[in-house]
C-alpha positions as CSV (number, residue, x, y, z in Angstrom):
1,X,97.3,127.0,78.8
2,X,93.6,128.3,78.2
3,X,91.3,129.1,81.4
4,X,87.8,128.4,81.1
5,X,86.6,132.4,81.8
6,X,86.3,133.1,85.5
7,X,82.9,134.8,86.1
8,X,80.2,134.5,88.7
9,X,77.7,132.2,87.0
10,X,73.8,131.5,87.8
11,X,72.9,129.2,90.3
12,X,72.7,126.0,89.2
13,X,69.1,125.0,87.6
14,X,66.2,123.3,89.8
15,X,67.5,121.8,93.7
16,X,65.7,123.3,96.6
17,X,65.7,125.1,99.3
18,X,65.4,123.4,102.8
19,X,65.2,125.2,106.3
20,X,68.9,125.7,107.2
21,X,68.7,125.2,110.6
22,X,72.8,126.5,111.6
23,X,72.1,126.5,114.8
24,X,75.7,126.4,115.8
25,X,77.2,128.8,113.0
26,X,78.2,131.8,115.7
27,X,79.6,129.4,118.8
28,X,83.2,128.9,118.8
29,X,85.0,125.3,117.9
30,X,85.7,123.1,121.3
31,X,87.8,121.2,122.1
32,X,86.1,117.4,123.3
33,X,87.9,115.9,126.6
34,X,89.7,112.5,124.7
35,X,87.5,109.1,126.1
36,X,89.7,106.2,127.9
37,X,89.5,103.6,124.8
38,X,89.2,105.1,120.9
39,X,88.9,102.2,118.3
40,X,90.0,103.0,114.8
41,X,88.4,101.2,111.7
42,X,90.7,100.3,109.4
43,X,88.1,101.2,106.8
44,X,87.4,104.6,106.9
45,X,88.2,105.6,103.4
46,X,87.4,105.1,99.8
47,X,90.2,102.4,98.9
48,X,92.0,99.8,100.0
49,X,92.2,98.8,103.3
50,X,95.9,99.5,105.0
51,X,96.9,97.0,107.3
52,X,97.8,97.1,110.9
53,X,101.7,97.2,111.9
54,X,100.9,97.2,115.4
55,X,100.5,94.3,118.0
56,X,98.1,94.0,120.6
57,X,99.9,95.2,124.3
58,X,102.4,97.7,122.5
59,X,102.7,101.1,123.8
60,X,101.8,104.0,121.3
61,X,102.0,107.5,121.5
62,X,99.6,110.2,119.7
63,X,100.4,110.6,116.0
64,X,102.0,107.2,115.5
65,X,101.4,105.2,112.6
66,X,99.6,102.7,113.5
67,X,98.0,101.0,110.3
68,X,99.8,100.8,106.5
69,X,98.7,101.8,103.3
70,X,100.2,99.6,100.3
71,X,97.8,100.8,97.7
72,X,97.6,103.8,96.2
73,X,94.3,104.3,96.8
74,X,94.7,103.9,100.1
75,X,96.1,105.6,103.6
76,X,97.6,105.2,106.6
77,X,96.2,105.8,110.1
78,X,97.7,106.9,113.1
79,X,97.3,106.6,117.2
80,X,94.5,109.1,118.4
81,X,96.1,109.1,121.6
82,X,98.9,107.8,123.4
83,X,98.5,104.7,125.0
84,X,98.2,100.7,124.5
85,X,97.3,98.2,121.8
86,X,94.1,96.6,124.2
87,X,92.5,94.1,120.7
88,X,92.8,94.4,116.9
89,X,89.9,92.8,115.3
90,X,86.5,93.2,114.2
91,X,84.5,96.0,115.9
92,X,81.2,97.5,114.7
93,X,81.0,100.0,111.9
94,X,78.9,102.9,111.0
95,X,77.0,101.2,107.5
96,X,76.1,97.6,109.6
97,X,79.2,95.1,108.8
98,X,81.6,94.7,111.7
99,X,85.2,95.8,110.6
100,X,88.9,95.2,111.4
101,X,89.5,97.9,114.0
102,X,92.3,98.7,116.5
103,X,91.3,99.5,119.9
104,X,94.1,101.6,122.2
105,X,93.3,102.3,125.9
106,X,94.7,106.0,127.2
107,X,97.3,105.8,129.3
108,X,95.9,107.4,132.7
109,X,97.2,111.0,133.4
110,X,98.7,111.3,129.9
111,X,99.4,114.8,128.5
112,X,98.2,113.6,125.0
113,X,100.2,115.5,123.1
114,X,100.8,114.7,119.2
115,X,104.2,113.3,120.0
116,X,104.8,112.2,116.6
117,X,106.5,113.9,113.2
118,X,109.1,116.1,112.7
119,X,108.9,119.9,111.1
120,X,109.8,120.2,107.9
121,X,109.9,123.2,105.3
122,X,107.9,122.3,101.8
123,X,109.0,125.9,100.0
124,X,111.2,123.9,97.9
125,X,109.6,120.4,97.7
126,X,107.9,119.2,94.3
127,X,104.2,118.7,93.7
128,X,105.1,114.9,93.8
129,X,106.6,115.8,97.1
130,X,104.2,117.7,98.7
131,X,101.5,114.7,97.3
132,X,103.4,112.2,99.2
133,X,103.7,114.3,102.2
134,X,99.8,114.3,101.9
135,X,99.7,110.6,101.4
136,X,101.7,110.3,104.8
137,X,99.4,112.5,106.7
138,X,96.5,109.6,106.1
139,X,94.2,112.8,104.7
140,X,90.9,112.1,103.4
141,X,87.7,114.0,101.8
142,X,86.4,115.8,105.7
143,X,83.2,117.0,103.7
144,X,82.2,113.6,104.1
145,X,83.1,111.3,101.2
146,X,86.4,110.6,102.5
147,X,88.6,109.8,99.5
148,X,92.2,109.8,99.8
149,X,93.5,113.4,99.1
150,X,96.5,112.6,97.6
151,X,94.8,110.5,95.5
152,X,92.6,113.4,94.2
153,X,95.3,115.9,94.1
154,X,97.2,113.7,91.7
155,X,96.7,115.2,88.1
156,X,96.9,112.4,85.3
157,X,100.2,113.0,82.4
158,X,97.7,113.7,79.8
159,X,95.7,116.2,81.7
160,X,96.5,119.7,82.8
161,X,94.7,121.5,85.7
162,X,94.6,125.3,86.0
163,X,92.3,126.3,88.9
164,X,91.6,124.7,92.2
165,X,88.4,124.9,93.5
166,X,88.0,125.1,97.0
167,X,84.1,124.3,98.3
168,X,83.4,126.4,101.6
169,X,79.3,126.1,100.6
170,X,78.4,123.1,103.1
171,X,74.7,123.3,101.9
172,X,73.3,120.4,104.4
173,X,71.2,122.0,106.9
174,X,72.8,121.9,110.7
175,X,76.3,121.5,109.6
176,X,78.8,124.2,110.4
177,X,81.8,122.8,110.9
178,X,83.3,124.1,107.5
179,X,81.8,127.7,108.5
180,X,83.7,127.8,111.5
181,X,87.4,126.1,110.2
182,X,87.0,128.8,107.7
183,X,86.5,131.8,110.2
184,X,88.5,130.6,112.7
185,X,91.8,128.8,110.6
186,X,91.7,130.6,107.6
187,X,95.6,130.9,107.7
188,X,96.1,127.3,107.9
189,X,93.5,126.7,104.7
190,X,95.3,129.8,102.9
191,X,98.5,127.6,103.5
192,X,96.7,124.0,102.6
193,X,95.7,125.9,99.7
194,X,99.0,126.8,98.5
195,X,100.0,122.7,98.8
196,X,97.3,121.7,97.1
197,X,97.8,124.2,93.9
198,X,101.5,122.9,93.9
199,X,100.8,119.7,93.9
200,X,98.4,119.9,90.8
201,X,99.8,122.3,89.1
202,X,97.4,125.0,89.2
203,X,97.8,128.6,88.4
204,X,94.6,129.7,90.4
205,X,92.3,129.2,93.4
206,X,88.7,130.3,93.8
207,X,87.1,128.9,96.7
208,X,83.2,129.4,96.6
209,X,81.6,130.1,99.8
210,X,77.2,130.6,99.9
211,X,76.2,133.8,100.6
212,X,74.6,133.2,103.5
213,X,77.9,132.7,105.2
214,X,79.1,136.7,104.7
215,X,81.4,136.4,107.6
216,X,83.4,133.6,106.7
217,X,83.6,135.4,103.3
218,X,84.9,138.6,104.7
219,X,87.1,136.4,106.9
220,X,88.5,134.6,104.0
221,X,89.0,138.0,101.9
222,X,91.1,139.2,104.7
223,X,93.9,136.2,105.2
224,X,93.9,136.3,101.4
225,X,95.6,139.7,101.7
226,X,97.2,139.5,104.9
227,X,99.1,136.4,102.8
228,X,99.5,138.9,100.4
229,X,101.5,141.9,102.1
230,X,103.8,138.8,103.6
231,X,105.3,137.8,100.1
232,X,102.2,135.2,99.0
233,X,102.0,135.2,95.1
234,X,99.7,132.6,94.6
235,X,96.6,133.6,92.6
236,X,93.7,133.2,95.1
237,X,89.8,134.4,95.6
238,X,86.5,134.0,97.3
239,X,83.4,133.8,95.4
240,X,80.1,134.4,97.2
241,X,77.6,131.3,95.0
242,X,74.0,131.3,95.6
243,X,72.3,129.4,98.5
244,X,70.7,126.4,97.3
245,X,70.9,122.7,98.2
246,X,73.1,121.1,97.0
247,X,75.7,123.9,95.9
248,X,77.9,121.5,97.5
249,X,77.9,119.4,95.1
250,X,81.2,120.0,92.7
251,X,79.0,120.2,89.4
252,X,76.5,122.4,91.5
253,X,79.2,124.6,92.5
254,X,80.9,124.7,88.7
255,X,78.1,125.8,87.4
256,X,77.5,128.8,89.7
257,X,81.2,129.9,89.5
258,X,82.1,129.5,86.1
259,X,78.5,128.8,83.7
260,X,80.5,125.5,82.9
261,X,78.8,121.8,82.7
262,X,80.2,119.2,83.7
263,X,79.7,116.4,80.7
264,X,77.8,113.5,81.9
265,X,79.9,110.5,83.7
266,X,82.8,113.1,84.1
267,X,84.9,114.9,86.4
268,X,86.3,118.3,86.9
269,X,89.4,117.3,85.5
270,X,87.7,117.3,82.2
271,X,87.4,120.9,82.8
272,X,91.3,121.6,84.2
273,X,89.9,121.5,87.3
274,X,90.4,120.2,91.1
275,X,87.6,120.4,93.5
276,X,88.1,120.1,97.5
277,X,87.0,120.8,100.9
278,X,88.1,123.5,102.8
279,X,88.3,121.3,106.3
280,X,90.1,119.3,104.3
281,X,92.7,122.0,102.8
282,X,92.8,123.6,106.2
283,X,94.1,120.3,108.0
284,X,96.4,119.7,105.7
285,X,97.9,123.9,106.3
286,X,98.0,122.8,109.6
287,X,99.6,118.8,109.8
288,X,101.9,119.3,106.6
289,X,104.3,121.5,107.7
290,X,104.4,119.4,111.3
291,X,104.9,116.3,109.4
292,X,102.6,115.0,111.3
293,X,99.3,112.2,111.0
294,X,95.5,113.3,111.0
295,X,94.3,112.0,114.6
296,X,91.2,114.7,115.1
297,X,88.6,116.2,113.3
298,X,85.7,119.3,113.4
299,X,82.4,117.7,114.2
300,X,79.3,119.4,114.1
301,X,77.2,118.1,117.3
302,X,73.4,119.3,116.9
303,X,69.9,118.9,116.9
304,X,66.9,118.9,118.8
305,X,67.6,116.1,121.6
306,X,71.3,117.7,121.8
307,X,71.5,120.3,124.6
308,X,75.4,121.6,124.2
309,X,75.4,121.7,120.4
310,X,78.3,123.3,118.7
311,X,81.5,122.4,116.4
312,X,83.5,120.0,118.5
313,X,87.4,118.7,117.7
314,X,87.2,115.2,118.0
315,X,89.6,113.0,118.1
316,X,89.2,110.0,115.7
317,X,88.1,106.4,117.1
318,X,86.2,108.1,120.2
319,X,82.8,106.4,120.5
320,X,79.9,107.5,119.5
321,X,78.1,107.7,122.9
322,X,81.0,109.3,124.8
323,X,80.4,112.3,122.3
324,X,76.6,112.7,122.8
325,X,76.9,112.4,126.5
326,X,79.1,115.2,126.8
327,X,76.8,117.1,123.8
328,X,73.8,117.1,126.5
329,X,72.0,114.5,124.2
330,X,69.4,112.6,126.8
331,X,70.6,108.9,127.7
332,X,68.2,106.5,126.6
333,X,68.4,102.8,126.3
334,X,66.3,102.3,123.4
335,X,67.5,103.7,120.2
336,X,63.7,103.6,118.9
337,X,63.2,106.3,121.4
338,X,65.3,109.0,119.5
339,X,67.0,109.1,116.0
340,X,71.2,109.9,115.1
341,X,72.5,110.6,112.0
342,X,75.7,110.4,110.6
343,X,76.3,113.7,108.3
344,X,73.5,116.2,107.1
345,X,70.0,114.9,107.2
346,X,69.9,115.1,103.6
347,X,72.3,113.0,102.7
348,X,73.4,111.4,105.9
349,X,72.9,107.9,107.4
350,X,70.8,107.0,110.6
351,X,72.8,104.4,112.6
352,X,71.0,101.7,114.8
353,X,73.5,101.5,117.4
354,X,75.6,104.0,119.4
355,X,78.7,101.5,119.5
356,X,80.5,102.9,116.9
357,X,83.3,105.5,116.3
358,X,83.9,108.9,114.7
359,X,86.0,108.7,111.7
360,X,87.6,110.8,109.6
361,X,84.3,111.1,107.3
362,X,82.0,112.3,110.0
363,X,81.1,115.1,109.5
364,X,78.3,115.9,111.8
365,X,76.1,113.9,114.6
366,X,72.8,114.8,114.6
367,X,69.9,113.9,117.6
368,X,66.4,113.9,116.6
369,X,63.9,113.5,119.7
370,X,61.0,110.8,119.3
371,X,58.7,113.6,118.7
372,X,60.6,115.5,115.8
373,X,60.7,112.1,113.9
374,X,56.8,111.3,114.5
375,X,55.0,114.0,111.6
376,X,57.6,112.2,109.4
377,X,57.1,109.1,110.4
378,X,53.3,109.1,110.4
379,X,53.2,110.1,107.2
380,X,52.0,107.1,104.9
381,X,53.6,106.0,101.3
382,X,51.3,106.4,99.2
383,X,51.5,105.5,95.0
384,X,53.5,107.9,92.6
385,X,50.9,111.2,91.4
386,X,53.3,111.6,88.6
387,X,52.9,115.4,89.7
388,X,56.7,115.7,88.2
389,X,58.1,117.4,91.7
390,X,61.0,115.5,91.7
391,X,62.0,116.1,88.5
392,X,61.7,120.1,88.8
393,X,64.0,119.5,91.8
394,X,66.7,116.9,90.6
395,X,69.8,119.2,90.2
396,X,71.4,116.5,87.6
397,X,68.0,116.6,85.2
398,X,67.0,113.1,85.7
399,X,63.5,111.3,86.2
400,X,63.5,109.9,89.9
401,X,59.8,109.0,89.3
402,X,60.6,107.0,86.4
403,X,64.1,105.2,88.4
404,X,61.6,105.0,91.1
405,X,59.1,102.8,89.4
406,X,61.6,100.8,88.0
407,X,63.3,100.4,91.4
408,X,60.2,98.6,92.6
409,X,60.0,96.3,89.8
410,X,63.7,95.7,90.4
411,X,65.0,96.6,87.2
412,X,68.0,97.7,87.8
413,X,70.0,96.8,85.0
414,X,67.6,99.2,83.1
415,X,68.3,102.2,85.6
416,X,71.3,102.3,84.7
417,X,71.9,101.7,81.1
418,X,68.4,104.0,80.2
419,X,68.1,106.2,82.5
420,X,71.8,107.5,84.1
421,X,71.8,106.1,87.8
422,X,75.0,106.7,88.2
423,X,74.7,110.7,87.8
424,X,72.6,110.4,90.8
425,X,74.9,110.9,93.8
426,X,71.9,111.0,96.1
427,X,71.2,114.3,97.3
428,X,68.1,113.5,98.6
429,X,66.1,116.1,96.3
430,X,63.7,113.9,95.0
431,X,62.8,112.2,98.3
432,X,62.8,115.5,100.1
433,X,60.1,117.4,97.9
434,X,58.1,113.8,97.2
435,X,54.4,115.0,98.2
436,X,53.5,110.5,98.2
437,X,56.5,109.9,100.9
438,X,57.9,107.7,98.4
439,X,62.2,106.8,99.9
440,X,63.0,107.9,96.1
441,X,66.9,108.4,97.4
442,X,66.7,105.3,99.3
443,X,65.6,103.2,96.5
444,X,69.0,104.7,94.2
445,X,71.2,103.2,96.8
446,X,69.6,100.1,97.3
447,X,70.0,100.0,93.2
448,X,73.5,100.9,93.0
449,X,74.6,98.4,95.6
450,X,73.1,95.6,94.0
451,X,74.3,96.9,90.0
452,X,77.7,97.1,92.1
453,X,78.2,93.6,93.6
454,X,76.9,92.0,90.2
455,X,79.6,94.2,88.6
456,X,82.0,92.7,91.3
């Protein structure tokens, strides 16, 4: 089998370089006290919806499955905590629609331990093995798209994978939630990585970290050899990339490991290649050889209206407003008065109502005061300059001042047939560098959504 060369490319062309702002990168992960009620969205993932094989007033302990995936692209969900079936039905949800959710109330005084799954040794088990045992788990993308792992990790017949690429670069300014799993559990995502190049096949690993991360690289460099002396034969590296927005990106990061372009429309696969997250890798280290159900997650908590920021473990389902309180964020009744965001604030998504939950997509929460949002805000819209800014800074080469004209005139059939909207995957370059404040990014999704439900 032929490797595509392994060699520490340029950085990717064009993208840009926003104010990092890691304001939690040296503070220790902590563990969040659990709430009284979690509810858990059935729809948390890329996928089918699994559906719930619980009934209201039964008793559940942590780690139970609690919801049923019959799809393939689908996965299960399990109990948070341990406690009692209080409603299953519609609750609201972090993109506006109300979804099916299951609501369990903590049983007072509980120890809340994961009191579900039974240890079991992998060393023999086949990659078709080790994907169901990831299926089971209920694992999904943690950097923030949340498709189902196993669903990623499954290599099609006709196509042969030979290196797993692990992304450690978590380019969205504020987040550190990767940076921290990968100094502080880089056993576990040495071991996650080990599944994962079993279960595709895989005769290598590089996981690509930015360089301005140095310690979770030396970090990294060490576990890698401690795994070593202990019998570990699995071919595995770190690769320091260059820091630029958005090396996150699986082509981004490609192209600064290996010099290889992804062909438009494709995936790594068309390359032998597997791309994941390290969060994502790390949990499964950890949960796989427990046999037990993803219930919690890292969170980055930060910002400027958050007073105890840091990298929290959350568990899944607790609300939204039980984690700022206990983050310092200032309680205020109207949500006009301060801004949250789901994710980075690149490519995140404000929410207009604290009533919903984390899930196993979150990735960060961030606070902005009133006053960080008002030089943005004030700012007016003025008409495209055509001073080409976006396109110097549109990693995938395309013309957001042209999609953005035709946005307006609601052409969207045209944005996508001309002029490649679906390469865009929205990393909020264009709108970012836009000197006329036009909501270039914003304009792309609104486009997408529509070319998707005529589609449907």
């Amino acid at each position: 089998m032929k490797l595509v060369s392994y060699f520490r490319g340029e950085a990717f062309q064009r993208g840009v370089h926003p104010p990092s702002c890691k304001l939690t990168a040296e503070r220790r992960i902590r563990r969040l006290p659990f709430p009284d009620r979690v509810t858990v969205p059935l729809s948390q993932h890329i996928g089918k919806v699994p559906r719930a094989i619980v009934r209201v007033g039964q008793e559940v302990v942590r780690g139970q499955p609690i919801a049923r995936s019959d799809e393939w692209l689908s996965v299960p969900h399990h109990a948070p905590l341990s406690g009692v079936v209080e409603f299953i039905g519609l609750r609201p949800g972090m993109r506006g629609p109300w979804v099916e959710s299951i609501v369990i109330r903590a049983h007072a005084g509980a120890t809340q331990e994961d009191l579900w799954g039974r240890p079991r040794d992998l060393s023999q088990a086949t990659g078709q093995d080790i994907l169901q045992a990831i299926w089971d788990t209920g694992m999904v993308g943690l950097g923030g798209a949340a498709f189902p792992t196993h669903a990623k990790l499954s290599v099609p017949k006709q196509a042969k994978v030979h290196t797993l690429v692990v992304n450690g670069c978590e380019c969205e300014p504020y987040l550190t939630c990767d940076h921290r799993v990968m100094i502080e559990h880089a056993a576990d995502l040495i071991t996650g990585i080990r599944y994962a190049m079993r279960a595709t096949g895989a005769v290598r690993s590089i996981i690509g970290v930015e360089d301005n991360k140095p310690d979770a690289v030396l970090v990294l460099r060490q576990a890698i050899a401690d795994a070593h002396a202990a019998g570990v034969t699995e071919e595995i590296h770190v690769e320091a990339v260059p820091t630029k927005y958005p090396q996150g990106s699986e082509k981004m990061l490609i192209m600064a490991l290996f010099g290889a372009e992804m062909p438009a429309g494709g995936l790594p696969i068309a390359l032998g290649m597997v791309v994941s997250n390290v969060g994502t890798l790390a949990a499964l280290g950890k949960l796989l050889p427990l046999g037990q159900g993803l219930t919690e997650r890292v969170v980055t908590v930060t910002g400027p209206g958050v007073a105890k920021p840091g990298d929290y473990r959350v568990i899944l389902g607790t609300p939204l407003k039980f984690v700022l309180d206990y983050a310092g964020a200032p309680a205020v009744d109207a949500m006009d008065a301060r801004q949250v965001i789901l994710g980075g604030p690149m490519m995140g998504q404000a929410i207009a109502s604290l009533d919903v939950p984390i899930t196993k997509g979150v990735s960060g929460v961030l606070v902005f005061r009133r006053e960080d949002m008002l030089a943005r805000e004030s700012r007016q819209t003025y008409p495209c300059i055509k001073c080409g800014e976006c396109v110097e800074s549109c990693p995938m080469g395309l013309n957001p001042s042209t999609l953005g004209m035709l946005a307006a005139k609601r052409e969207y059939d045209l944005m996508g047939e001309q002029y490649y909207l679906g390469d865009c995957f929205e990393c909020g370059c264009c709108t970012y560098v836009c000197p006329s404040n036009i909501p270039l990014v914003q304009q792309f999704r609104v486009a997408k959504q529509i070319l998707r439900e005529k589609a449907a």
